[in-house]
N, C-alpha and C positions, 0 to 999 in steps of 0.2 A: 106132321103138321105142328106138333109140338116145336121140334127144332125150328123149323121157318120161323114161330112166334119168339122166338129166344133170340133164334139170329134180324130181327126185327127190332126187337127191344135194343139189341147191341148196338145197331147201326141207328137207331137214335138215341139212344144215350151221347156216343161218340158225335152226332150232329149234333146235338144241342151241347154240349162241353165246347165246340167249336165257334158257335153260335154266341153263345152268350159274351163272348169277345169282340162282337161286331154289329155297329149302330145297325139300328132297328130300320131304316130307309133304304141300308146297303145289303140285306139281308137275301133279297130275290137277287141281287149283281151276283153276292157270294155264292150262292149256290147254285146261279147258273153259269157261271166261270168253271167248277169244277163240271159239269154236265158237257161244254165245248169244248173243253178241254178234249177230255176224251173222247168225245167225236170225233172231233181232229185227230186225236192219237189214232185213234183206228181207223180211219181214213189212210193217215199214211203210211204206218204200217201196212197195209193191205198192200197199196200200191209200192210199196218196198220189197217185202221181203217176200218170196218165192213160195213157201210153203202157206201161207192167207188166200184165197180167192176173192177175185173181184169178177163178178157178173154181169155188173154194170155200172162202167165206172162213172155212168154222168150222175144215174140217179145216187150215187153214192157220195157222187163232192153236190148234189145238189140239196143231200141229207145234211151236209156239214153246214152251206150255205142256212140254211131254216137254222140249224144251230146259232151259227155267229148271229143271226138277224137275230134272234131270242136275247140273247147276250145283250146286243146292241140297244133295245128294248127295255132291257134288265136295267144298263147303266141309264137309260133317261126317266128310271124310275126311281134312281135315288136320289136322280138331281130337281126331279120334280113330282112332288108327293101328290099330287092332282090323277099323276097315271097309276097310281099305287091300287086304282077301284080296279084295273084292269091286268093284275095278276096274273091271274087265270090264265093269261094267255102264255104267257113263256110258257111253263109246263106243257100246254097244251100243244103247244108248235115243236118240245120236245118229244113230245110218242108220233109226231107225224116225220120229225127227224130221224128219232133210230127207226121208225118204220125203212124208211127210204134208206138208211145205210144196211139195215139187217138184208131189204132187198139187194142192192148193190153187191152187197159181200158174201154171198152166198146163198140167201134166202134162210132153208132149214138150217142148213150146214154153216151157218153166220153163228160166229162166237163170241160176238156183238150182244147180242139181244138184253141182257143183263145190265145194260147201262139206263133201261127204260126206270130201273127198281130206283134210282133216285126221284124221278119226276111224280113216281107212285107214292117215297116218302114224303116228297114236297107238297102235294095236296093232300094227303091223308093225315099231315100234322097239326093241317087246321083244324079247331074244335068244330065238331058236328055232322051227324050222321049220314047225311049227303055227301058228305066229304069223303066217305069209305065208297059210295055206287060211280064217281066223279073218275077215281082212280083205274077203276073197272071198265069205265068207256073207253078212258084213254088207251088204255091195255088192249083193246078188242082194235081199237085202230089202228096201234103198232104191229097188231098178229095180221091183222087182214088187209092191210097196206099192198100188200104182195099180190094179193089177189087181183086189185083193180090193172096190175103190169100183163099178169100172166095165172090162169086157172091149171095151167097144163103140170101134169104130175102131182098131184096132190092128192091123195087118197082120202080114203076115213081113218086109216091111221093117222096123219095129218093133221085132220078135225081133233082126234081123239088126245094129240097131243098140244094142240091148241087150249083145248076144252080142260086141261090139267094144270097147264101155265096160267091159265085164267084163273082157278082156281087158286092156286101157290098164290098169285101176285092179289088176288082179292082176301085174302090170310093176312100175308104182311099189311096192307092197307088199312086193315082190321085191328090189327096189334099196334099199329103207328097209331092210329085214330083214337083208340082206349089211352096209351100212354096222354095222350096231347091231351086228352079229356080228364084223366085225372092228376097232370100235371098243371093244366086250370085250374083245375079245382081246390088245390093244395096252393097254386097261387094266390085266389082268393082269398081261401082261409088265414092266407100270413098276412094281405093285407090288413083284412079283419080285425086280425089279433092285435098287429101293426098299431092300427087307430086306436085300441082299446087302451094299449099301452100309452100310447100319447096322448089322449085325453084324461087316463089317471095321471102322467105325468105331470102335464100341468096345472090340475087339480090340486095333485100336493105341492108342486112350486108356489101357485098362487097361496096356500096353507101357509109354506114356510115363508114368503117373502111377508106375508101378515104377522107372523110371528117377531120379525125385524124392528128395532126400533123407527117409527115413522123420520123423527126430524128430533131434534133437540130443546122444541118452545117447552118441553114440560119441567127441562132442569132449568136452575138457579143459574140467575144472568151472570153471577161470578165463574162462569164457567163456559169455554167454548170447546164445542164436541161435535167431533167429526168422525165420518165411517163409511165402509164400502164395503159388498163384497159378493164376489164376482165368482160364482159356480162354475164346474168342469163342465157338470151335464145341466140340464133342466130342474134337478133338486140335486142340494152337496150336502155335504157334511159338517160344512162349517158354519158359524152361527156368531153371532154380537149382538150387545145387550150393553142397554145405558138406561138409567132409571133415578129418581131423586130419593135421596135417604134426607133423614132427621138433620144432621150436618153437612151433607153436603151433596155426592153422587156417587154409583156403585155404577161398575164399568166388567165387563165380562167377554171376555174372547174363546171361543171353545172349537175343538176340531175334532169331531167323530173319525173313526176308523171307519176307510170307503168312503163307497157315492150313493148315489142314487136313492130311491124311496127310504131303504131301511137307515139308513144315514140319517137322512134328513129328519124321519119319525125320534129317532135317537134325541139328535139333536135338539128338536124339540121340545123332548122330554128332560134334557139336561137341563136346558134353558127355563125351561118354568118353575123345576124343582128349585136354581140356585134365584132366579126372582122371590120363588116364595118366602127366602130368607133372609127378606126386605129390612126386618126389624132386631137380625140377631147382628148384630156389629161385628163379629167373629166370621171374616170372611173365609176359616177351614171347614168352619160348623157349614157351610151350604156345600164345598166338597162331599162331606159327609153325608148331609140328605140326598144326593144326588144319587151317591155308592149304594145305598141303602136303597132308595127306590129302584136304581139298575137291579140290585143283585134279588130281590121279592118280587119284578115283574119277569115275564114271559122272555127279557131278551137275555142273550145269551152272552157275559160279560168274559167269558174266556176269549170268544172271538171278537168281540164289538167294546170298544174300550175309548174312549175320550179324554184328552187334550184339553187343558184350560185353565187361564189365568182369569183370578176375581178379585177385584182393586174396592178398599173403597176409599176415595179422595173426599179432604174436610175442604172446607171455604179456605182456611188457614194454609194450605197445600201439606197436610198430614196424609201421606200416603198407606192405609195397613190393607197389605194384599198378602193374594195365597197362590201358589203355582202346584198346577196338577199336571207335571211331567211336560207342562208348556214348553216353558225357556224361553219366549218371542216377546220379552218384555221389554221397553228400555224407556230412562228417564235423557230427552237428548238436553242439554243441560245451556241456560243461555249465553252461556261463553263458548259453546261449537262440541263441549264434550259429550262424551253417550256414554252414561250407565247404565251396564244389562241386569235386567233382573230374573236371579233363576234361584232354583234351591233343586235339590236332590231328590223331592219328594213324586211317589209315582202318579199316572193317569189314575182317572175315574178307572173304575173299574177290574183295576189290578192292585192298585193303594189300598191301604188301609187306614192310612193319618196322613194327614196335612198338617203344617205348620204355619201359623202367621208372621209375617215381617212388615219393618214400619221400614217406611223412602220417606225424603221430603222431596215436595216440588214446591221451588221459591218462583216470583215472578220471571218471567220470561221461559219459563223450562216447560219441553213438553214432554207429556207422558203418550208413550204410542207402543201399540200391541199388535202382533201378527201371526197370522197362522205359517205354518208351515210352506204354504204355496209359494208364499212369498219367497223365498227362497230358490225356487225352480225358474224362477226371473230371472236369476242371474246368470251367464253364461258359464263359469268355471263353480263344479258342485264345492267344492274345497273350499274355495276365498266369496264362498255366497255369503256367509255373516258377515264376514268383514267387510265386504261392498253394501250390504244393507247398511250397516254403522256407516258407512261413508257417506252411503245417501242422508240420514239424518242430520250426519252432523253437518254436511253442505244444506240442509232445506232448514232453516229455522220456523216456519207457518204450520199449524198442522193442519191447514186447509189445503197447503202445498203437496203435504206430506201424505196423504189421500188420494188425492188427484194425480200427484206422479203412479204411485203403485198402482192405482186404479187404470191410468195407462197402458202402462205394460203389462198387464195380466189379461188387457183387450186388444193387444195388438200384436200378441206372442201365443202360439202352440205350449201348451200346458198341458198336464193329466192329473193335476190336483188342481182344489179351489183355493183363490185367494181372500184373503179377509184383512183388514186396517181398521185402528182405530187412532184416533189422538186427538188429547186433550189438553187444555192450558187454562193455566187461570186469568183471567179476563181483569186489568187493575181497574179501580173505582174510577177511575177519572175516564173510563171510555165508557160512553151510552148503552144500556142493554142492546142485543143485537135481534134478530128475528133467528 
């Protein structure tokens, strides 16, 4: 009994590997195509080849006939989901099938009879314990099919080997029936888990997109500021921040290592530490708070390491920023040029000192920052900078200059997030803006 349940287990595993390749409507076509199948085979086999008997060959194309009808049945079941409550019956018109070709083909001596063990896994894989006694009926009406032709020669050996196969194919039906039932089961539970995942996901998205700068009404009208940025998954890694200092505005672009929740926790934690350093004017001094918070809390800064450039721009266009292993700086300059801003100095998390550097932005010039992702925009990885520079130095707006990237990073297959920033100075003789 053991082996039966093993070799049970096998031939559903291998159904369902097959299965799961094929919509869910076409599912009874599929598996009763392989079941006529081989009625048909063994149907003409019999009537071919010399060493097979045929007993009776009506009831035996009469057997294939219930087959094809089944079949037939099967396909108007995936064309119209309305027959689908009526299942039950293909399988069922299968044991009345091989009955009639087992009788045809020999009766005992039918080398047939084994093809019933599909119709036995096909009801017994639906969940529920009815589903195991269903298999067993049908099975007593393939074995005793014969009888309604002809009682003559049949002994209690006969019965005795009836009463054995009933037993075997009520075994398998039993092992198919437990599989299905805790292959539900373990379905459910991933749904489950499924959902649990996705409403913490969103949970933290909704956290991080609050963490984001709203809108620009809280800086200094000498100043126009724009920004986007557009996650792989439902929380990324990347982050932007724009906020009003004493002179002027502090501007920050950052890119954690990875996605998803731990990313985004990161991120945020990067992000508040270099806001807190609202009032030191030394935009390396808030790298450093940052390092220092990573490296005393709980995350682990060998593997998790951040990316990030921290500007801070005067009314005057005095530019003194600090690059944390960024590079994705550049001042696009109002005469069509692009100066990049990078320095040597490493990420959060692997640095130990930052450096400050002064840029000027004079009127017309915009200052614009990007993550990395930006980059994966561009079809050739090689000449990716230099098509970004291209793109600026063609977009002179940085409302433009947003909106393009923003774009493409929604209208293109990505596996990193994309992040933008840019800024210009606003001259006196245009009206504050909203």
């Amino acid at each position: 009994m053991g082996r039966v349940t093993e070799g049970a287990d096998a031939v559903g595993r291998a159904l369902n590997t097959a299965l799961r390749r094929v919509p869910l409507e076409k599912v009874p076509l599929f598996r009763q195509s392989f079941i006529t199948l081989l009625v048909v085979l063994a149907a003409v086999l019999s009537a071919t080849l010399p060493w097979l008997i045929v007993t009776d060959a009506v009831t035996m194309w009469l057997g294939v006939g219930v087959a094809v009808a089944a079949l037939a049945f099967a396909a108007l079941m995936a064309r119209h989901a309305e027959l689908r409550r009526w299942e039950m019956l293909v399988p069922a018109a299968d044991f009345v099938a091989v009955g009639l070709l087992r009788y045809g083909t020999g009766d005992q001596r039918s080398v047939f009879l084994p093809i019933v063990l599909l119709a036995v896994i096909w009801v017994a894989s639906w969940p529920g314990r009815r589903n195991v006694v269903l298999p067993l009926v049908g099975t007593c009406v393939t074995l005793l099919l014969p009888y309604l032709f002809s009682s003559e020669g049949r002994g209690p050996s006969e019965l005795i080997r009836l009463a054995f196969a009933l037993i075997v194919y009520a075994t398998v039906a039993a092992a198919v029936n437990e599989l299905a039932r805790q292959a539900k089961a373990r379905l459910e539970r991933a749904r489950a888990q499924q959902h649990a995942v996705e409403r913490e996901l969103n949970r933290a998205a909704v956290v991080q997109q609050s963490l984001l700068p709203p809108d620009a009404s809280t800086l200094p009208d000498s100043f126009a500021v724009f920004g986007a940025c557009v996650p792989a998954r439902e929380v990324g890694g990347d982050f932007f921040d724009w906020y009003p200092t004493s002179s002027g505005i502090a501007v920050t672009v950052g890119d954690v290592m990875g996605k998803g929740v731990g990313a985004g926790m990161i991120a945020a934690a990067v992000r508040s530490v270099i806001r807190s350093s609202v009032d030191d004017g030394d935009p390396a001094e808030a790298f450093h708070r940052a390092s220092v918070g990573l490296t005393t809390s709980a995350y682990d800064t060998e593997t998790q390491f951040t990316t990030s450039f921290h500007a801070r721009i005067d009314a005057d266009g005095g530019v003194l920023w600090a690059d944390a292993g960024h590079g994705l700086a550049f001042i696009r300059r109002a005469a069509g040029g692009v100066d990049r801003l990078n320095s040597a100095d490493l990420p959060i998390g692997v640095g130990t000192g930052w450096q400050r550097h002064r840029s000027q932005l004079d009127e017309g010039d915009v200052f614009v920052c990007v993550s990395d992702g930006v980059l994966d925009l561009f079809p050739i990885e090689l000449e990716a900078l230099h098509d970004l520079e291209q793109l600026l130095a063609a977009t002179p707006e940085p409302a433009r200059i947003v909106e393009v990237v923003e774009g493409l990073a929604r209208e293109r297959e990505r596996s990193d997030d994309v992040t933008v920033v840019a800024t210009t100075l606003v001259p006196t003789s245009v009206p504050a803006r909203t």
